[in-house]
C-alpha positions as CSV (number, residue, x, y, z in Angstrom):
1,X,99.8,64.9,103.0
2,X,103.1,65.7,104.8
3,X,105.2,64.2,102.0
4,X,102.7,66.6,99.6
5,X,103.9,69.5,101.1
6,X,107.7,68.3,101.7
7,X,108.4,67.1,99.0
8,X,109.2,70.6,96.4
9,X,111.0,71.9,99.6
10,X,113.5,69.5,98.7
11,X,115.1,71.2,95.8
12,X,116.8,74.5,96.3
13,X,115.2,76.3,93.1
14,X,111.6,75.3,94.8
15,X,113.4,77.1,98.4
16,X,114.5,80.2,96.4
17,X,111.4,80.4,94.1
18,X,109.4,80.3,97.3
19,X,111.1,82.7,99.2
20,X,110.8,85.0,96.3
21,X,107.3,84.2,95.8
22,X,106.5,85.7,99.2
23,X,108.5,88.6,99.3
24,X,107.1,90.0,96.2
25,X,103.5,88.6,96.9
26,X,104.0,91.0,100.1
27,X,105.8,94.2,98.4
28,X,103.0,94.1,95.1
29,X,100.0,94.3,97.4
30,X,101.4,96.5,100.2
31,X,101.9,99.4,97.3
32,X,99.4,98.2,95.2
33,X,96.6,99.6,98.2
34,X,97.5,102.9,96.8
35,X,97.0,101.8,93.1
36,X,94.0,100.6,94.1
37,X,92.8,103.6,96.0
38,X,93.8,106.1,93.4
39,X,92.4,103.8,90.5
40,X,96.4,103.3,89.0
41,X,95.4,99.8,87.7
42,X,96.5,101.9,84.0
43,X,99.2,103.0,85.4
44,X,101.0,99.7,86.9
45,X,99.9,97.8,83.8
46,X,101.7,100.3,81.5
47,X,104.7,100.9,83.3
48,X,104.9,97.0,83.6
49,X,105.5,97.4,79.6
50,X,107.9,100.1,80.1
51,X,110.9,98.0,81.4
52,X,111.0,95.9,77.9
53,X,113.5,97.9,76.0
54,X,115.5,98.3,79.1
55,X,115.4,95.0,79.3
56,X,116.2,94.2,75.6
57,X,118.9,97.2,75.7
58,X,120.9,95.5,78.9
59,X,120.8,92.5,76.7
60,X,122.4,93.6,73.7
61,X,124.9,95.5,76.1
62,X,125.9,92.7,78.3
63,X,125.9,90.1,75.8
64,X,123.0,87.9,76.9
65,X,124.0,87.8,80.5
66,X,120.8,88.0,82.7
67,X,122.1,89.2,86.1
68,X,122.6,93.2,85.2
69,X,119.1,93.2,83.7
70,X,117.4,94.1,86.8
71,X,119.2,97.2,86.8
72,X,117.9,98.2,83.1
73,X,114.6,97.1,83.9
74,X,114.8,99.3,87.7
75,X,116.4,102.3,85.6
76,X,113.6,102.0,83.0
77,X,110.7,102.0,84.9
78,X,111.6,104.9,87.2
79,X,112.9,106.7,84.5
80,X,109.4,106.0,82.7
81,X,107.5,106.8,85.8
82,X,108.9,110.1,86.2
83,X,108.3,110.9,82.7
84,X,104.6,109.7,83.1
85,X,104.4,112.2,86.3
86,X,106.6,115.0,84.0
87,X,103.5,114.8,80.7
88,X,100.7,114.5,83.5
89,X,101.3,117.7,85.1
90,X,100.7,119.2,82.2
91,X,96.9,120.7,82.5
92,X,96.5,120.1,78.9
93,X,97.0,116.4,78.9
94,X,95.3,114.2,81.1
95,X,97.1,111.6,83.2
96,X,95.6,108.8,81.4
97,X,96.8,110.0,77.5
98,X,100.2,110.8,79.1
99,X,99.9,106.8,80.1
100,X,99.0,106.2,76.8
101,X,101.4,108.0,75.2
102,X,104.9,106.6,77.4
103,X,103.5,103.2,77.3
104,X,102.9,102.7,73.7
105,X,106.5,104.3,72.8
106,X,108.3,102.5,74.8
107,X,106.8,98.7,74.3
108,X,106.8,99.7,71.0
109,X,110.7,100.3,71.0
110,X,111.0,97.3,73.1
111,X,109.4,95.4,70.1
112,X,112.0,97.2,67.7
113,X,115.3,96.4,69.9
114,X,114.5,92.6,71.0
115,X,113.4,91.9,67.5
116,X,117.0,92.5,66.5
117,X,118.2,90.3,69.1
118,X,118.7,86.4,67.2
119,X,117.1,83.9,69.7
120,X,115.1,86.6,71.7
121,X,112.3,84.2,71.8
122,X,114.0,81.9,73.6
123,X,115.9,84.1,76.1
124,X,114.0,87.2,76.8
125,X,111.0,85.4,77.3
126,X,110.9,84.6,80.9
127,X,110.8,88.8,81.3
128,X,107.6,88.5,79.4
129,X,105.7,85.5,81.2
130,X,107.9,85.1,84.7
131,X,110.5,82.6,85.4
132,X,110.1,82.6,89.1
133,X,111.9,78.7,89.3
134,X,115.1,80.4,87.7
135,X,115.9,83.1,90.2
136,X,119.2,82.7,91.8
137,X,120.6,83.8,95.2
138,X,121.6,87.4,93.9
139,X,118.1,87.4,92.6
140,X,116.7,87.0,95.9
141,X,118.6,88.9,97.7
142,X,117.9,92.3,95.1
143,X,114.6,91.3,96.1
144,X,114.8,91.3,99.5
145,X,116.6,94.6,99.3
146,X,114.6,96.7,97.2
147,X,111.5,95.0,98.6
148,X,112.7,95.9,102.1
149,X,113.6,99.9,101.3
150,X,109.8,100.2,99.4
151,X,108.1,98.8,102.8
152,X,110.3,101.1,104.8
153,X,109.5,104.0,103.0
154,X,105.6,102.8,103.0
155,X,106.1,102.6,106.5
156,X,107.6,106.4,106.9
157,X,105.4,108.3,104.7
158,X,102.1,106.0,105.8
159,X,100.4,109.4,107.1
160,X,101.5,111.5,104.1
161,X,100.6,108.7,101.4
162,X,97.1,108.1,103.5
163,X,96.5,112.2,102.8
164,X,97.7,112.2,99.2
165,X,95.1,109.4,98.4
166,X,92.1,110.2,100.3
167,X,92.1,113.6,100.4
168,X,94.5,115.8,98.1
169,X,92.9,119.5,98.5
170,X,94.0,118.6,101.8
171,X,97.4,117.7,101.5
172,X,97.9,120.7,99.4
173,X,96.0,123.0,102.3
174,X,98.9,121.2,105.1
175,X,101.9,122.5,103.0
176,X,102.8,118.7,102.1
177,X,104.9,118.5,99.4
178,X,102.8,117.1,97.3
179,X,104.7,116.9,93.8
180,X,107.7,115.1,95.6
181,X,105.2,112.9,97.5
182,X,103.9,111.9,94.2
183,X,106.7,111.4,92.4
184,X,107.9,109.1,95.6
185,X,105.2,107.4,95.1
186,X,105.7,106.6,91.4
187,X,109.0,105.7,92.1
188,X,108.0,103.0,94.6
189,X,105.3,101.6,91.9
190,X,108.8,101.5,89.5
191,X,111.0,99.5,91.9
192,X,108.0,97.0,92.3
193,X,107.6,96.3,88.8
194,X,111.7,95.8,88.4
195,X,111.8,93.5,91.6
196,X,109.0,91.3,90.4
197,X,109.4,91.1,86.8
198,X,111.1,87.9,87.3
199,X,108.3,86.5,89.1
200,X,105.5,87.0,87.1
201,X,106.7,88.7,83.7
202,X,105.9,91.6,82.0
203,X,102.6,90.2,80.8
204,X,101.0,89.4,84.6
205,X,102.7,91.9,86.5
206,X,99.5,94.2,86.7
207,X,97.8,91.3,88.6
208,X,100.5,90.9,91.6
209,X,99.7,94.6,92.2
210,X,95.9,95.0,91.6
211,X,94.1,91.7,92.8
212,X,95.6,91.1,96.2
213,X,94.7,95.0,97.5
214,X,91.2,94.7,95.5
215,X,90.8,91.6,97.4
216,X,91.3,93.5,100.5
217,X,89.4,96.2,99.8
218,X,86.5,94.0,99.7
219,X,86.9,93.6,103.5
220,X,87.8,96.6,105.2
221,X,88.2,100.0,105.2
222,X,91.0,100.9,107.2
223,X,93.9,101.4,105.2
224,X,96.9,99.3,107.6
225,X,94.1,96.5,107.6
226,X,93.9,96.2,103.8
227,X,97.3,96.6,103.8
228,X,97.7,93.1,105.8
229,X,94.9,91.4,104.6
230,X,96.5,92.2,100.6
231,X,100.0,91.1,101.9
232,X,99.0,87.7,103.0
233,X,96.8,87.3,99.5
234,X,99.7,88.1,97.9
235,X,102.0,85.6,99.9
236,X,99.3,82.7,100.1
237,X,98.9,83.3,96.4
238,X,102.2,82.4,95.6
239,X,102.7,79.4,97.8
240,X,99.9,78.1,96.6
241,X,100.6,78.8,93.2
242,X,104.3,77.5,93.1
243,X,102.7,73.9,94.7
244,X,100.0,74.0,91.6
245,X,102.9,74.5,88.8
246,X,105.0,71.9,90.8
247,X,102.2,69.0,90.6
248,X,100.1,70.2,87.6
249,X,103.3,71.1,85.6
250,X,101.8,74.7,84.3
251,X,103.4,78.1,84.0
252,X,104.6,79.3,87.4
253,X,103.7,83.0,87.3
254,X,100.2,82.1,85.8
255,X,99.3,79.7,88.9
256,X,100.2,82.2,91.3
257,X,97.6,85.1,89.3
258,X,94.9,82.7,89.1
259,X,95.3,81.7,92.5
260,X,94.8,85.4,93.2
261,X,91.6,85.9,91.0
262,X,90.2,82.7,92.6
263,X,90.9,84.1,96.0
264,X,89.2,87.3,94.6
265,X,86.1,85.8,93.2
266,X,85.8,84.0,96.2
267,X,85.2,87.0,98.4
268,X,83.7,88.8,95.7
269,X,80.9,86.4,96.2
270,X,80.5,85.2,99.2
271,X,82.6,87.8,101.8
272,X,79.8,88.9,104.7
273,X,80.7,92.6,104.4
274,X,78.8,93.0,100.7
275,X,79.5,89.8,98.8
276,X,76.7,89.2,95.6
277,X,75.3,86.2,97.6
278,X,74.8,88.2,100.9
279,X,73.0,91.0,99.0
């Protein structure tokens, strides 16, 4: 059993992928509470989609090389996000159309620009579906960053954020700024799409931000405690899931979401709180 668990920690790229795995496992479900709580799912999912013509832009631009393409795909998404925000304010269309609207535009320009690209297939794929064994030290430590300044800010607006989701007329009635807090917000959503794109691709991404904090929700009710309890879904999820590609020779990013899910349908069955069995 030792030499089960030992033995992928003796290549570097397992190390790295691991490290990774974790970090993002904790950002996604730490800010996907709120897109839980404010029912975002749409949101995430969409603006997940929104970094592929950044993505396939910074390609063309740099030639193929993969390192600046974090920064298109950060710049896109909160560019995308605030745009989103921008349409949504707007008492004419709903939040959901505006959604819609900037998520089929812009995966459909992705489509048009990557489709230009000769060998796309083969090199802009791992944005689509994750390629969490090919991260490389700079990758990790952007990671680490970002993932670092969105848990701060979690951390310094906790009160205002808690407001804003449970109880808005409220927020409003305390002077908060509430347009900034949201846009904040949006932002922080943006940045943990770009840092975990890598992981899990464009495709999963939705999963790493919904299914650990859904999880959680299942369990309590206090708002720091889902907050931990989704974190170390998210970061068990992805140990376990990186062991399961390693042995069973599958997709990385899709062991880690399934691992999820099964963690989810788990307590969706059998937690004591108001699992289907209990009832």
């Amino acid at each position: 059993m030792l030499d089960w668990l030992l033995e992928p920690l003796s290549y570097d790229f397992m190390l790295r992928a691991l490290a990774a795995g974790i970090l993002v496992g904790i950002v996604c479900a730490v800010i996907g509470t709120y897109v839980v709580l404010r029912g975002m799912a749409f949101f995430g999912d969409a603006l997940a989609h929104t970094v592929l013509p950044g993505v396939a832009l910074g390609y063309m631009v740099n030639n193929g090389a993969r390192d600046p393409l974090f920064w298109w795909a950060l710049g896109t998404a909160v560019l995308a996000s605030l745009g989103i925000g921008a349409i949504s304010k707007n008492a004419r269309i709903k939040e959901d159309t505006s959604i819609g609207i900037i998520f089929a535009g812009m995966f459909a320009l992705g489509i048009v620009i990557i489709s230009t690209v000769d060998d796309y297939a083969v090199d802009l794929s791992h944005f689509l579906f994750g390629d969490v064994l090919g991260i490389s030290n700079s990758d990790l430590i952007l990671t680490a960053i970002f993932g670092g300044i969105v848990i701060l800010l979690v951390i310094i607006f906790y009160k205002e954020f808690l407001t804003l989701s449970f109880d808005p007329v409220l927020a409003a009635t305390l002077r908060m700024p509430v347009s900034l807090l949201n846009n904040l917000l949006l932002v922080l959503i943006a940045v943990t799409v770009a840092v975990s794109m890598q992981m899990v691709g464009v495709a999963l991404m939705v999963a790493m931000l919904v299914t650990p904090a859904a999880t959680a929700s299942l369990l309590t009710r206090r708002l720091w405690m889902m907050m931990i309890i989704a974190a170390s879904i998210g970061a068990a999820s992805s140990v376990v899931g990186l062991y399961l590609s390693y042995y069973l020779n599958i997709a990385s990013g899709a062991a880690i979401v399934l691992t999820a899910t099964a963690v989810f349908i788990v307590v969706f069955l059998f937690n004591p709180r108001q699992g289907i069995f209990r009832k």
